[in-house]
C-alpha positions in Angstrom: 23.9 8.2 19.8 20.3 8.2 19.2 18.2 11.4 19.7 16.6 11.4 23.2 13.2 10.3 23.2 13.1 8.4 20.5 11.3 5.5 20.1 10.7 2.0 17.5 6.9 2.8 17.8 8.0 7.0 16.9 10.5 5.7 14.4 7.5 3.8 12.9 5.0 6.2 13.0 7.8 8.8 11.0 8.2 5.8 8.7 4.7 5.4 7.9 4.0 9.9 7.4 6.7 9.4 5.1 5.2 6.5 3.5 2.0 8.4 3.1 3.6 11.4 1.8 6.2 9.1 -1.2 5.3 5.9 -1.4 5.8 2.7 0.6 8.4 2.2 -1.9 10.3 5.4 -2.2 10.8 5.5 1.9 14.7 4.9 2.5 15.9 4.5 6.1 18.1 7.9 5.0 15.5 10.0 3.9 14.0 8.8 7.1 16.9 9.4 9.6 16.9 13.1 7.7 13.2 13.8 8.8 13.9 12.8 12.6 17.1 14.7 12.4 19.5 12.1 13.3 22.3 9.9 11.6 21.2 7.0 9.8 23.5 4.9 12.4 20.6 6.1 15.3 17.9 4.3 13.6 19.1 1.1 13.6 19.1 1.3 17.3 15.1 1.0 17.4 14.6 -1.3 14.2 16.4 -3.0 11.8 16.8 -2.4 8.6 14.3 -1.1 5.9 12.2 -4.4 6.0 12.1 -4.2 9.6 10.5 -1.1 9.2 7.9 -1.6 6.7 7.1 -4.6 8.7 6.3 -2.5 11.6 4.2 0.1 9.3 2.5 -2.7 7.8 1.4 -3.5 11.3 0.5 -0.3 12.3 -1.9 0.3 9.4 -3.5 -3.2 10.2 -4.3 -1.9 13.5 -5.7 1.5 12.3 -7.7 0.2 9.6 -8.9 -2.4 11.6 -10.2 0.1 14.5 -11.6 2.2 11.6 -13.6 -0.6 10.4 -14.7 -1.9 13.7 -15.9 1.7 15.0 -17.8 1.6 11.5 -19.2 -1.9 11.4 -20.4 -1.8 14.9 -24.0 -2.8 15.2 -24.4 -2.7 11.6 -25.6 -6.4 9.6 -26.1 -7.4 6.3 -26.0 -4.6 3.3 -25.2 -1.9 6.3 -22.6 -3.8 7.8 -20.9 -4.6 4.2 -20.9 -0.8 3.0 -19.9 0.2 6.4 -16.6 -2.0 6.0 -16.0 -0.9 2.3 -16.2 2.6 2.8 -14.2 2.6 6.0 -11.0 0.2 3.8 -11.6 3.0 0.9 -11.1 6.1 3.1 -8.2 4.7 5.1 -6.8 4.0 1.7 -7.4 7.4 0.3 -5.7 9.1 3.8 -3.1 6.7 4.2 -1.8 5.3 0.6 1.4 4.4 2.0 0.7 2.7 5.0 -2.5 1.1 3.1 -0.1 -0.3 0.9 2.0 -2.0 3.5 -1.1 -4.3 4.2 -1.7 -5.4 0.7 2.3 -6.0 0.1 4.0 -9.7 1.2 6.7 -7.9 4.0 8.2 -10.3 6.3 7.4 -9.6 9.7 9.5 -10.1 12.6 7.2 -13.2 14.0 7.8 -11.8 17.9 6.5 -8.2 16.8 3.1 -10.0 14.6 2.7 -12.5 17.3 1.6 -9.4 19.1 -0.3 -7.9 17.3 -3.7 -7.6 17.6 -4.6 -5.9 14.3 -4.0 -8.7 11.7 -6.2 -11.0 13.3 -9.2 -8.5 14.4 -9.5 -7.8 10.6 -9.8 -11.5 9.6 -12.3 -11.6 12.4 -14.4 -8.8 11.3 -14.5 -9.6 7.4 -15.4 -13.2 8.1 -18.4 -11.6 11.1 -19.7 -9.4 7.8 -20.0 -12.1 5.6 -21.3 -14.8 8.4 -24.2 -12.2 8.1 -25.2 -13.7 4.8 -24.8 -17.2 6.4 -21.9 -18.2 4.4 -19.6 -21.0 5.6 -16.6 -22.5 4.8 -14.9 -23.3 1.8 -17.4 -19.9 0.9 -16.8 -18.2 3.4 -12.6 -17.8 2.7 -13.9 -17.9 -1.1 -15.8 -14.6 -0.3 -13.4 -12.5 1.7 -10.5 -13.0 -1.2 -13.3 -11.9 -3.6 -14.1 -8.7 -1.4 -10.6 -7.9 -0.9 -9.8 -8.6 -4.7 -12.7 -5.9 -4.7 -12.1 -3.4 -2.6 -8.3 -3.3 -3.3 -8.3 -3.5 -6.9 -10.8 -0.6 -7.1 -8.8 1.4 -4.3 -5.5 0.6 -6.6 -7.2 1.2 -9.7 -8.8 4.6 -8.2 -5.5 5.8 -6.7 -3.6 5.2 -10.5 -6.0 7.5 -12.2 -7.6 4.5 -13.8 -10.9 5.5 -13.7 -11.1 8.4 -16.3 -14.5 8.1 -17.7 -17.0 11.0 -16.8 -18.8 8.9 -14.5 -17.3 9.6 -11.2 -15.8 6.6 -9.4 -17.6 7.4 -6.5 -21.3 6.6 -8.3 -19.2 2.9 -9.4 -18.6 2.3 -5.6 -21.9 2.7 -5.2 -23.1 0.1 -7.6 -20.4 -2.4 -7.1 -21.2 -2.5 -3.4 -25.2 -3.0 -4.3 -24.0 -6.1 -6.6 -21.5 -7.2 -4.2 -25.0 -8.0 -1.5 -26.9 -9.1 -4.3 -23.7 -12.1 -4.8 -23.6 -12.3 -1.2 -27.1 -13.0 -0.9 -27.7 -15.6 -3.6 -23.7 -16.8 -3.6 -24.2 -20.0 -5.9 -23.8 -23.3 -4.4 -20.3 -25.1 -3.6 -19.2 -27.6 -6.3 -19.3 -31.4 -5.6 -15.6 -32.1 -4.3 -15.0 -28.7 -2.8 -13.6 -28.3 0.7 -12.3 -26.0 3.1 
């Protein structure tokens, strides 16, 4: 039987504080069932399986990151509105490296469970509003946002790894590679003949 009170949304927020603390990869539904102090049997009452869960964590993060990015984006345009969106994705990576890395990883999602939620789709919405600010459309426009994610999560990757061991500190990098992102942004070359959306 399943300890009173508990949830799928508590069993998913456990998930994702262990996934913070070990690794998306290292979370095992026992280790989990040990932290809530129940049998492993109890969980499986509120999600799935393992997949199920890091489905769920995955779409936790989205919506925490998202909000994070939204409450920093706010009223911001142009260079303020892309450092404002950067900075936000690095510190929710840097607080939350295990649930950050359930939103860069493929996880199948239950489609019921992503269907509603909001969090996905309000991201998608805000990177394309940031770069619409540089009055980029389409094919650019997708081209863009895979180049700023390619950014901001290999440097976030990289920076979590211990790749960055040169004396300069990878804060002072962060700084630069955000000024030459809106430099790109703002003079992003013409689309070749034959491209399309």
């Amino acid at each position: 039987m399943a300890r009173a009170g508990l949830t799928a949304d508590r069993v998913t927020i456990a998930g994702a504080e262990l996934a913070d603390e070990v690794g998306l990869d290292q979370v095992t539904m026992s280790q989990l069932a040990r932290r809530l102090g129940v049998k492993d049997a109890s969980l499986y009452t509120h999600v799935r399986g393992l997949e199920d869960l890091r489905g769920r964590i995955a779409l936790l993060a989205a919506e925490e990151k998202t909000i994070r990015i939204a409450e920093a984006t706010a009223g911001r345009a142009g260079k303020d509105a892309l450092v404002a969106f950067a900075d936000a994705w690095r510190e929710y990576a840097h607080k939350h490296p295990g649930r950050y890395m359930a939103t860069q990883t493929p996880i199948r999602i239950d489609p019921e469970l992503a269907a509603k939620a909001a969090g996905p789709r309000r991201a998608v919405e805000l990177t394309y509003g940031v770069l619409r600010g540089y009055g980029l459309t389409e094919p650019d426009l997708t081209d863009a946002v895979r180049l700023l994610r390619s950014t901001f999560h290999g440097f976030v990757a990289l920076e979590a790894a211990g790749g960055f061991a040169h004396e300069r500190s990878p804060q002072q990098t962060w700084v630069r590679a955000l000024d030459a992102l809106h430099i790109l942004l703002e003079h992003w070359p013409p689309s070749r003949k034959g491209d399309s959306a």
